[in-house]
N, C-alpha and C positions, 0 to 999 in steps of 0.2 A: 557627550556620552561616547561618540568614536574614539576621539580623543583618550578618555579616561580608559579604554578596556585593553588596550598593547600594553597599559602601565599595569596593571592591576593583572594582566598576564608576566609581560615581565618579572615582576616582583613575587610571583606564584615561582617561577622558574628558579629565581633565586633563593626562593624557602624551601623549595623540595631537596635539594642536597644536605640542607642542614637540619632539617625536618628528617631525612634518614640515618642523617650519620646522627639525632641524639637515639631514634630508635636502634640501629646497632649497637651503641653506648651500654645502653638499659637492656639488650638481650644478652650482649655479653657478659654483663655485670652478674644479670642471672644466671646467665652459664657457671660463672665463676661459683656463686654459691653453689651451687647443685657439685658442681665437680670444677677446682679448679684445672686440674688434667688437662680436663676435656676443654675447659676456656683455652688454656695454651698450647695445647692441640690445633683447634680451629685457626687462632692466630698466626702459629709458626703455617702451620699450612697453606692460608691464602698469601703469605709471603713467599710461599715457598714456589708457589704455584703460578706468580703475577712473577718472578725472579725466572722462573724456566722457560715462560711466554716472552718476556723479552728476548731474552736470548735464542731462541726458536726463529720468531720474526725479522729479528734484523740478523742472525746467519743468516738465513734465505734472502734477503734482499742485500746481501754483503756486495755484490757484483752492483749493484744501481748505482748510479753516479750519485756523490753527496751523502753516501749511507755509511762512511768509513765509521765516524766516529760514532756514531748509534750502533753500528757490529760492534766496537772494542765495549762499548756500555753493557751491551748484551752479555759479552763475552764474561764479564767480569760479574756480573748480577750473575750468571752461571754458576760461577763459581763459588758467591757469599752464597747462594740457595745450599752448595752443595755443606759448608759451616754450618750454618743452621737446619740441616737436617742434623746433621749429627749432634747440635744443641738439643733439638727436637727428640731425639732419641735417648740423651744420656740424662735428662729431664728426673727431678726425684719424683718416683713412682712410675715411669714407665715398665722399671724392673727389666730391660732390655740386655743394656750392658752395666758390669757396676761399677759405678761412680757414685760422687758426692755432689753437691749441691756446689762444690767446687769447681768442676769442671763443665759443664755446664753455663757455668759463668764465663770460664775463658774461652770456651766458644764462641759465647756470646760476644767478646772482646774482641776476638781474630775476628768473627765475619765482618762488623761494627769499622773496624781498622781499616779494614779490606776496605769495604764498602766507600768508607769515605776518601782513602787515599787513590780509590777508582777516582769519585766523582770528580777531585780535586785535579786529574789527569785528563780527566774528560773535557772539565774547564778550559782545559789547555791547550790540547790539541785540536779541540772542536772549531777554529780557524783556519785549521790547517786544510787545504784543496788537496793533499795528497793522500787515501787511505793507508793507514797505518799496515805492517804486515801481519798478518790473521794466526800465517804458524807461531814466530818470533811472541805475539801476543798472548796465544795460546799455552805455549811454551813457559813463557813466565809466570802467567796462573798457576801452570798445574805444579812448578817449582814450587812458589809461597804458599798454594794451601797445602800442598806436602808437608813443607815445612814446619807449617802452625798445627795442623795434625799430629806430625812426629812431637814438636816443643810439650805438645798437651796432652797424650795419649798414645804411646805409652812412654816418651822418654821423659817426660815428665819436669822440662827443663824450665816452661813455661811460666814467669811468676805467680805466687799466687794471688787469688780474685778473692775468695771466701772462705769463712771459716764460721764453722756452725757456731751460734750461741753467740758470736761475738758481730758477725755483718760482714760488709764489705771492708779490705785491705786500701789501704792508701794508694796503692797501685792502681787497683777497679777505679778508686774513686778520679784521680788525677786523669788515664787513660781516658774513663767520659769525655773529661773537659777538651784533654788535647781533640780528639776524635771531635768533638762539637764546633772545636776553631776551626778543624780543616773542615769541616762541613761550610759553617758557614763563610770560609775562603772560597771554596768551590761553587757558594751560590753565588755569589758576589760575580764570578767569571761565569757562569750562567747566564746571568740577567743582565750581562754587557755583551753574551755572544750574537746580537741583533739577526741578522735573516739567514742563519748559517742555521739555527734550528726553526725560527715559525716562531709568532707570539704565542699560541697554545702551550705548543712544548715549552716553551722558555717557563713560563707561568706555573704548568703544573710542574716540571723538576723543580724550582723555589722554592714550591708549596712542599712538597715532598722533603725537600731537604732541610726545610722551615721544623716540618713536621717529625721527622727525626732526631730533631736538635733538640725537640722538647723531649721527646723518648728519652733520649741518652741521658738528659738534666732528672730526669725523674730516677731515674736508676741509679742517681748518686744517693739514692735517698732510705732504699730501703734495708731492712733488717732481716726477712728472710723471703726466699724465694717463692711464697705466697703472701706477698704482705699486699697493701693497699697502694704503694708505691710502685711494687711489680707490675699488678694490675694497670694502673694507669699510663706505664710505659708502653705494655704490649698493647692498649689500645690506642696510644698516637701512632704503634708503629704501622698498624692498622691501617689510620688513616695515611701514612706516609707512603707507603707501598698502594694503597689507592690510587693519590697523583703519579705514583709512577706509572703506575697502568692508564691512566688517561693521558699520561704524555707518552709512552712509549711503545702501547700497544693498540688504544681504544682509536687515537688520532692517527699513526701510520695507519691504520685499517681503513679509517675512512680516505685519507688522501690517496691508495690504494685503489679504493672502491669507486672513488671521483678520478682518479689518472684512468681507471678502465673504460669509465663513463665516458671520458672524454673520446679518450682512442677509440672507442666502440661507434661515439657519432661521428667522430671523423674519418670512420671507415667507411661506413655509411653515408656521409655528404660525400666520401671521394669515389666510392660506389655508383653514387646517383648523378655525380657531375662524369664520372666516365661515359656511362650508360648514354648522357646528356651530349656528351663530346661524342661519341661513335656518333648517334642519329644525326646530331648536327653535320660530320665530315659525309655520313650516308648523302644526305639531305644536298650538303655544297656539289659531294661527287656526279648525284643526279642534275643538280643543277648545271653544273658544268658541261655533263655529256648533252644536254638538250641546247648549250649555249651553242657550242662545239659546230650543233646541226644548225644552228641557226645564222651563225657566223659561214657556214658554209652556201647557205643560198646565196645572199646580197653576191658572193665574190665567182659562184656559181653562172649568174645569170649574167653577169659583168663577163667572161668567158663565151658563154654563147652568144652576145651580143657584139663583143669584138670578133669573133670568129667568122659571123655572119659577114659584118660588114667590109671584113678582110675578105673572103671568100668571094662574095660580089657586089666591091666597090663599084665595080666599074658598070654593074646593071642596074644602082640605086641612084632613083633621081637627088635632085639637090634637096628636097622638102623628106623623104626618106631615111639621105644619110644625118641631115639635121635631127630627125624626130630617134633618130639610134643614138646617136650622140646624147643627147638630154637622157633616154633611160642609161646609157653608159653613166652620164655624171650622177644622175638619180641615184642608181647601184654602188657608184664608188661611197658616193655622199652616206649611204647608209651604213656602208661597211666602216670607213674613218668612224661615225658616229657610234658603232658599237663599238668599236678597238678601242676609242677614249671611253666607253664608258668601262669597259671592261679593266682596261688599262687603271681607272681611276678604284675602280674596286676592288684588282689586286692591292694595289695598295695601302686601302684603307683594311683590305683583310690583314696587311703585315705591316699593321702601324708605321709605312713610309712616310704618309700623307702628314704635312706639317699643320698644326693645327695654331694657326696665329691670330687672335682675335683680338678687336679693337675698335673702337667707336668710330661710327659712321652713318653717315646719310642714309638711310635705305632709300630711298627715289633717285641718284645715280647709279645702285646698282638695277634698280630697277627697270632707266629708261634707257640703260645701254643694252639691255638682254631684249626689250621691246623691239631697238634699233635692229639690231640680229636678225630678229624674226619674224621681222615686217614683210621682207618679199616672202618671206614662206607662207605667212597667212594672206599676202594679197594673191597668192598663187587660186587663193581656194574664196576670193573675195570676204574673207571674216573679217571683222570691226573687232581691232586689237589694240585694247587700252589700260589706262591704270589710271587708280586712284588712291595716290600717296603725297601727303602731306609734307612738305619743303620741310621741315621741323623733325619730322620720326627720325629717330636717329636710336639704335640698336647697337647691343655689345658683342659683335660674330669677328668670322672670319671669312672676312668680303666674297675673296675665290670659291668657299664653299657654297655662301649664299647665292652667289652667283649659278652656282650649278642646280641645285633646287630648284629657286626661279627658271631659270631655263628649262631645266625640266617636265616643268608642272603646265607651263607655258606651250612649250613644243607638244605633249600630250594634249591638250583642250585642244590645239590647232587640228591634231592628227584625227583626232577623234569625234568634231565637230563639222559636219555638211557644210556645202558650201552658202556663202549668206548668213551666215551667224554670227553669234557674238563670242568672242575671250574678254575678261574681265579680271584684272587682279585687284583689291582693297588689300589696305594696311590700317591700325589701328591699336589703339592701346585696349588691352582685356589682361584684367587681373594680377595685373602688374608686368603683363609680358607687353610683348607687342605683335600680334595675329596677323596674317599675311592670308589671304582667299583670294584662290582661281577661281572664278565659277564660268562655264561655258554653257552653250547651248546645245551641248551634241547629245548623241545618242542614248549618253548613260551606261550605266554597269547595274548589272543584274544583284540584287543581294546577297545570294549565295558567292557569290565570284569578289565583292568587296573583301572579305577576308582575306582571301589570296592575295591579292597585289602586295603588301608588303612582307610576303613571307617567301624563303629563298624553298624551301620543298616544295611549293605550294605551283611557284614561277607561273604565273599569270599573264597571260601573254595576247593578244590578236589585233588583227587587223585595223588599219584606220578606213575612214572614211571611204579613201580614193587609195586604198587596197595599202595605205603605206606599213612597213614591218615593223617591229618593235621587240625587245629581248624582256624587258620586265624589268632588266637591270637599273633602268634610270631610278623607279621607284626607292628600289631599295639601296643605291647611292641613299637617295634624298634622306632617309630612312636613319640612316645612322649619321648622316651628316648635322641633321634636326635633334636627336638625340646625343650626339657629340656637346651639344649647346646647351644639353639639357631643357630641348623644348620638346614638346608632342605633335606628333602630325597626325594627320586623320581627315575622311575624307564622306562626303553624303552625296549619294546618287539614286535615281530612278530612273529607268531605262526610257528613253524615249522625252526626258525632260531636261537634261544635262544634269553635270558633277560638277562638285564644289570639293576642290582639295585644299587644306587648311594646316600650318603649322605656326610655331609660335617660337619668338625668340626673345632672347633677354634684353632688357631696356641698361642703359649705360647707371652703372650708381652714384 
């Protein structure tokens, strides 16, 4: 049943245009009885009307890149509107201007003429990347319907089309045909101009100049200018000037309507990603000026401490100048520590950082960062260990993962009493491969887990044994894990230790 009802929609969509155009058909038909006038009134009108809307549309968008030859199209439908009014007007029984049934005819001829040794032009240059020039264009219009106006009214030089009681002149009739060749020349170059107009438009001018073709064949036919023959002319032409309205004014309108939509959400995503970009530089600038302070203690205290010991070496016993010594290297050790981390996250702020990944062991990067940080955790007696499987082997880039680990490792130390445990597992989950610190320290409060990986948030304090910290390491790890396209993430209770958790890809 799903299946069946898009068909059974589709197929509705396809009968409504045909399903209208036989009801046009049939109210025309009775227009014509009641008054044929008024039938060919109505007619030349919606031609007249869908002919000044082209040209309207594509003047105005004459300037838009690609729109050359849909202006000269315009330009030129202008101008057949302006024939066919005055076909419209010299009409027998308008009673307007007087005329015969003759003239009338060779209006019909000139616009017809026009019209197609346009489209045949159209064909032509519709390849062309260069717009054609709009005066030079203009120019020659308004020369050749001068011209066919002067040949037909009043100079009169015009051959003739009709002659009452007797029909159409061999001239009328031949003219059709030539007029039908170059039409169907000019679809021909249409329906090979591929993405220079759109399948839409290609489709509906074919159809349109299909639909004309048969107009013109009809009009070799009749005897007088209300015959049965007329009639059925001016109703393909009906439909033929339809597709032109749906290739030339219904479809730019909506490609229009959809270039605006677009521009409009792309004002709007670059609105919202500025907006995005200021809070974010807001957010790094706060973070910076708080780094700024923090980088300024470690090298702060490094100063008073040499100062001190400079001022009275010579009053400090030997266990003294030892125990100043150790906070000197403590302070330096901290200050190197943030300048590489800092150091490491300009970088990655300005895509320096070389991102080279490649398969490897995770349990050598893992027992070299162990090796690192062994005296720092024996400093504080913690049990510093791992549990990785000789075989896990990951798709990264070693250096990064290295920092990470370190990271995650040096924090559970910092942050874990003395006596406790660090703890790293490795392991396959869900196709990745999951890496857990878990320690036994203090914990982090819930409210305050959100903040560690966020740079406005900067998340910062003290360890155990008063050690200092920037927040930076985190947010290294942060984008280093997400570099790999893994997630990192982390589960704590205060007073029961944290578990920090990221995940990386397994080799394919």
């Amino acid at each position: 049943m799903m299946s069946y009802r898009p068909r059974s929609l589709a197929l509705w969509e396809k009968l409504i245009p045909v399903l209208l155009a036989a009801l046009l058909s049939a109210a025309l038909y009775l227009a014509s009885l009641y008054s044929y006038l008024l039938f060919h009134i109505l007619v030349e009108t919606f031609s007249i009307v869908i002919a000044c809307g082209v040209f309207m549309l594509s003047w105005n968008a004459r300037d838009r890149s690609g729109a050359g030859h849909l202006t000269f199209l315009g330009i030129a439908y202008f101008f057949v509107a302006l024939i066919d009014l005055a076909h419209t007007l010299t009409y027998r029984g308008m009673n307007i201007f007087p005329a015969d049934s003759n003239i009338p005819t060779q209006l019909w001829i000139a616009a017809r003429g026009l019209q197609s040794l346009s489209l045949l032009c159209f064909g032509i240059i519709v390849r062309r990347k260069k717009n054609p020039p709009y005066g030079f264009v203009f120019a020659a219009y308004i020369a050749a319907t001068g011209l066919l106006l002067v040949s037909i009214y009043p100079g009169k030089i015009f051959p003739l089309c009709f002659v009452e009681g007797v029909g159409l002149t061999p001239f009328k009739i031949i003219s059709e045909y030539v007029i039908s060749a170059l039409l169907i020349a000019a679809a021909a170059l249409v329906r090979r101009a591929g993405r220079q107009l759109g399948d839409g438009v290609r489709r509906c001018l074919v159809l349109a100049i299909a639909f004309t073709v048969v107009s013109e064949l009809a009009f070799t036919l009749y005897f007088s200018s209300y015959g049965i023959s007329n009639l059925i002319g001016h109703i393909f032409k009906i439909f033929a000037f339809y597709f032109v309205y749906r290739a030339l004014i219904a479809d730019q309108i909506k490609n229009r309507v959809r270039h605006i939509r677009d521009l409009t959400e792309a004002r709007n995503a670059l609105a919202v990603r500025g907006q995005e970009l200021k809070e974010a530089n807001a957010a790094k600038d706060r973070f910076l000026a708080i780094l700024a302070h923090d980088l300024r203690n470690p090298f702060s205290g490094l100063k008073t401490l040499a100062d001190l010991v400079a001022d009275h070496y010579d009053g400090l016993d030997d266990e003294s100048r030892r125990r100043y010594c150790r906070m000197i290297s403590a302070g330096a050790s901290q200050g190197v520590e943030l300048l590489d981390q800092l150091l490491d996250w300009a970088k990655s702020q300005s895509g320096k950082i070389h991102w080279e990944p490649r398969r490897f062991k995770l349990k050598s990067v893992v027992e070299e960062e162990i090796a690192r940080l062994r005296d720092l955790a024996g400093n504080k007696s913690i049990d510093l260990s791992a549990r990785v499987d000789e075989d896990t082997e990951v798709y990264a880039d070693p250096q990064m993962i290295s920092t990470v680990v370190r990271n995650f490792l040096s924090n559970s130390i910092k942050f874990t009493p003395p006596g406790g445990r660090v703890v790293l597992d490795a392991g396959p989950r869900n196709g990745f491969v999951e890496i857990a610190v878990t320690d036994t320290g203090i914990g982090i409060e819930k409210n305050d887990l959100e903040k560690l990986f966020r740079i406005d948030a900067h998340y910062t304090t003290k360890g155990t044994e008063d050690e200092e910290g920037s927040g930076l390491g985190l947010l290294l790890c942060k984008e280093f894990v997400e570099k790999h396209h893994g997630r990192i993430s982390v589960e704590s209770e205060p007073g029961r230790g944290s578990t920090f958790k990221f995940t990386l890809p397994r080799p394919s």
